[in-house]
N, C-alpha and C positions, 0 to 999 in steps of 0.2 A: 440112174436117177432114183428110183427104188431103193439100191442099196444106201446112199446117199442121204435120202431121207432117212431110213431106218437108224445109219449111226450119229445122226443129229438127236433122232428121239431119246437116240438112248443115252447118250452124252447129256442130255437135258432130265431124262430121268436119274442117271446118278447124280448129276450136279442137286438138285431136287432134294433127294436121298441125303447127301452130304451136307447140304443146308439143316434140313431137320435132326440130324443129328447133332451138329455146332449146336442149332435152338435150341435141342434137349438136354445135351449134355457137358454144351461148352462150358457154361461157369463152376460144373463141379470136376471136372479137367484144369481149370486155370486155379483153382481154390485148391487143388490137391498137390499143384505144382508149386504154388506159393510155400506151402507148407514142405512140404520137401527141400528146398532152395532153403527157406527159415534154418530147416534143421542142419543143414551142411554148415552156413555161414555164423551160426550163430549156437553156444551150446547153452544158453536160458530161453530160447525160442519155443521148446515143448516143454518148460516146466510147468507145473501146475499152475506158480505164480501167472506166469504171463500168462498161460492159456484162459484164464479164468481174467486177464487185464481186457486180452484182446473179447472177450465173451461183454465183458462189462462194457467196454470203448461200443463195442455195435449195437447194444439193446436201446441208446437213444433215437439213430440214425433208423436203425432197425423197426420200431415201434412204428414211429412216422411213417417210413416204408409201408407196412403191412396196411394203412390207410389210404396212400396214395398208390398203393395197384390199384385199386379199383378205381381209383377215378380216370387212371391213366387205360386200364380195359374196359371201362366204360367210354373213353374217346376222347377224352377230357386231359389238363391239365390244372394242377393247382400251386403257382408259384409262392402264394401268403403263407404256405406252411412256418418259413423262418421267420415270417414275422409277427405271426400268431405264439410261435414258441419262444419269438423274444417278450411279449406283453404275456403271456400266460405266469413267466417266470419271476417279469418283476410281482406280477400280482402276488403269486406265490409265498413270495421273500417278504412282503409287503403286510399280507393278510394275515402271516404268522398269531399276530396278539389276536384278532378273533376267535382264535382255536382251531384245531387241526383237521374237523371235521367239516365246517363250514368253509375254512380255506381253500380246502382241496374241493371241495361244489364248487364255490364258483370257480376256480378255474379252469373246471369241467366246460362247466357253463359257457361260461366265456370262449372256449374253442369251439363248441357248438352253433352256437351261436355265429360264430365268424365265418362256419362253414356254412352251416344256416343261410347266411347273405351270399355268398359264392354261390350257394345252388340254387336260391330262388332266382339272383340274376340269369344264372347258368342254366341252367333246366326248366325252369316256366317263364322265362323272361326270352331267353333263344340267345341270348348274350355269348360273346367269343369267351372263350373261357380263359383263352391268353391274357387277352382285354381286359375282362372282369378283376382277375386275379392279380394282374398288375397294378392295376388301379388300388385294388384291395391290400395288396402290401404294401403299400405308402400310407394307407389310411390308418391299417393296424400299426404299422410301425411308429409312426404319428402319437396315436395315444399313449403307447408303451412310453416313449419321450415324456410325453404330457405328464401322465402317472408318475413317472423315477425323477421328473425336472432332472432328467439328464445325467443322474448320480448313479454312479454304483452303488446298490445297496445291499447289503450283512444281514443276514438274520443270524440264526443259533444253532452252530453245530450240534450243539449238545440238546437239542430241543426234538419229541417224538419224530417230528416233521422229519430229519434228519435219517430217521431208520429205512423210508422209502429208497434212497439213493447208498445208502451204505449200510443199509443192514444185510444179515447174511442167516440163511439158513438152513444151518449145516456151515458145507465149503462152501455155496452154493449163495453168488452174491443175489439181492434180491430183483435187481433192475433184469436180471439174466433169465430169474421167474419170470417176470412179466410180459418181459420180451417172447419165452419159448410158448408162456400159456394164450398170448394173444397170437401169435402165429399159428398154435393150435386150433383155436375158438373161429377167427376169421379164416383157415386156412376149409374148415367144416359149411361156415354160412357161403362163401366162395364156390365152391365142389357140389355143395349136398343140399342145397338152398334152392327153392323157387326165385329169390331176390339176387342169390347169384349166377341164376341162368338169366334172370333181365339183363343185368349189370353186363354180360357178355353178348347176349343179341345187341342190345343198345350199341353197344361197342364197334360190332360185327357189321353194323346195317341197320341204322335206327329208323328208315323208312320202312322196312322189314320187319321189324320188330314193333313199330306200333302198329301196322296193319296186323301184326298175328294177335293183338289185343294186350302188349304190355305199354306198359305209361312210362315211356320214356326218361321224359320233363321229371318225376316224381324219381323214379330210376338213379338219376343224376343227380339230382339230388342229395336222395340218402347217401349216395359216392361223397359228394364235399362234406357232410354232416359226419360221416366219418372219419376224413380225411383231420377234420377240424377237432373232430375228441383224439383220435392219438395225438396230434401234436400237441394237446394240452397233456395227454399223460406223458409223452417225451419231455415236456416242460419242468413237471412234479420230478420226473425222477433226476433231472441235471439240476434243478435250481437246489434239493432237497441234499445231491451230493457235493455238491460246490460249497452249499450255506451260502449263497450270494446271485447277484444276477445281475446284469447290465444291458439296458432297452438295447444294445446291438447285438447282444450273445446268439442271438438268431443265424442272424446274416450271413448267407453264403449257404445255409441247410440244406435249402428247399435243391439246391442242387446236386450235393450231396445224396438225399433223397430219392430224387429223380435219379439219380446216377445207379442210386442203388436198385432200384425199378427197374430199369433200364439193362444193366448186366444179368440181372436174374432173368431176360429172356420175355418180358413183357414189350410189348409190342408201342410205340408211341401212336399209332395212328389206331389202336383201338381194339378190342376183341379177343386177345391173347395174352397168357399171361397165369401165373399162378401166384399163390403167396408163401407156398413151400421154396419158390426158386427167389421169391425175392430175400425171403432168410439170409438162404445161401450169398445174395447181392451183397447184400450187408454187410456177411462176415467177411468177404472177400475183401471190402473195400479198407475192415478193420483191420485184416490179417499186412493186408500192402502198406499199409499207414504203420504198423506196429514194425513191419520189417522195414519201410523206410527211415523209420527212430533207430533200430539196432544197428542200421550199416551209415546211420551219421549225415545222408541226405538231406541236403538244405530246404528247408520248408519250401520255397519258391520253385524248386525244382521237382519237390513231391507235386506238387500244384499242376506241374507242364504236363510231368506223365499222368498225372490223374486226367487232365483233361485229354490226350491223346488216347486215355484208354475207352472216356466215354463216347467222343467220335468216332472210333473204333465201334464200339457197341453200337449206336445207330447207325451208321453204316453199313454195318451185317443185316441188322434189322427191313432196313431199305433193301438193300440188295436181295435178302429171303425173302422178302413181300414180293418183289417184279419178278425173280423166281419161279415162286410157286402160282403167281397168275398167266405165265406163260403156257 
């Protein structure tokens, strides 16, 4: 009986052991293996060109990303990202003759502000944030409509606006700065923050974490508040490299997103999670999309495996949660 218990503990401690390492180090295992696979099947897969296509394809995806960890390890979701970054973009395209300075405010603005309403419902309101955020992408998508009356609309390639999404400096395109410098910057307030040790009690245990004296509600907040500024700079830099934008160009992100949250090892129920691995999410997700382009995969069928890979991902997620509480 003795012995019996003992080889269950310990079968529960490697199982244990084996989970944390999948967490730790599964997406740069499956990102290394992708890349590998690229290089066998395909001999423009490591060139410069592409490599610097697939960098540029993830800095929008990516951006957004690095916004929505935190709201996702704070405990939260925010599904209006796609459709904040579809209004963000007609604004964009739209505000052009104002000038390039003022443009680009409000469209700041205007994601702020969107997240702004997410977090006040969400964090001082006690609002579901499923709920909220649902509610909230029809409302923002709503306006985007409103604004475009439904059209696709052009601005100027050739116009400053334009250097945001296709300028380069160096090899070095510029959407790929902005992507690595805010995964830098957020990756620092996240780790080395007072604001992101709340952000992870909250997450972790938010009855716990307002008894130890952090404010939650406010907490959660700044989560959607930033979640709502990078999708507007995800907006700036695709509407700036298209030269165009259509109130639907959104649609379908916020999953994307999430997805890429998600494979990098953040946790959906809260607490866990870094922005260095949601990078990594990111690229993964660019690197599979770029290799399902080179080997000729029907978009509809890139779509099935993408979503078996994210069910995939929360499932591990679930299954290492019950886990590690056993």
């Amino acid at each position: 009986m003795i012995q019996t218990t003992y080889q269950e503990t310990k079968k529960i401690s490697g199982l244990r052991v084996l989970i944390d390492i999948l967490k730790r180090h599964g997406i740069f295992v499956a990102l290394i293996a992708l890349f590998i696979v690229g290089s066998l099947i395909s001999d423009v897969f490591l060139s410069s060109r592409n490599i610097f296509n697939i960098l540029r394809q993830s800095s929008i995806v990516g951006i957004m990303a690095i916004g929505m960890t935190f709201v996702l390890i704070g405990g939260d979701i925010d599904l209006s990202v796609g459709s904040t970054l579809s209004l963000c973009m007609v604004l964009a395209i739209g505000l052009q003759q104002q000038g390039l300075a003022l443009s680009i405010l409000i469209v700041l603005m205007v994601g702020i502000l969107a997240g702004l309403l997410n977090g006040l419902l969400v964090g001082l309101f006690k609002a579901n944030a499923f709920i909220v955020t649902l509610g909230t992408m029809s409302i923002i998508q709503a306006i985007a409509l409103i604004y475009s009356k439904g059209y696709h609309m052009l601005g100027d390639p050739e116009s400053a606006f334009s250097i945001i999404g296709r300028g380069m400096i160096g090899p070095v395109p510029i959407p790929v700065i902005i992507f690595v410098t805010f995964g830098i910057i957020f990756h620092i307030i996240l780790s080395n923050s007072k604001f992101g040790y709340s952000v992870y009690a909250t997450g972790g245990n938010a009855k716990a974490a307002w008894a130890s004296g952090i404010h939650t509600g406010l907490t959660k907040l700044v989560t959607f508040v930033l979640t709502g500024f990078t999708a507007a700079v995800g907006a700036l830099v695709m509407s700036s490299r298209l030269a165009s934008a259509q109130p639907s160009a959104g649609q379908g992100y916020e999953l994307d997103v999430i997805a890429a949250v998600i494979l990098g090892g953040t946790s959906l129920l809260g607490g866990r999670g870094s922005i260095f691995r949601t990078v990594v999410g990111a690229l993964f997700f660019a690197v599979f999309s770029n290799l399902m382009i080179l080997l000729n995969v029907a978009y509809p069928f890139q779509l099935v495996i993408k979503g078996a890979i994210i069910i995939c991902a929360v499932w591990a997620d679930i299954i290492g949660r019950r886990a590690l509480q056993q």
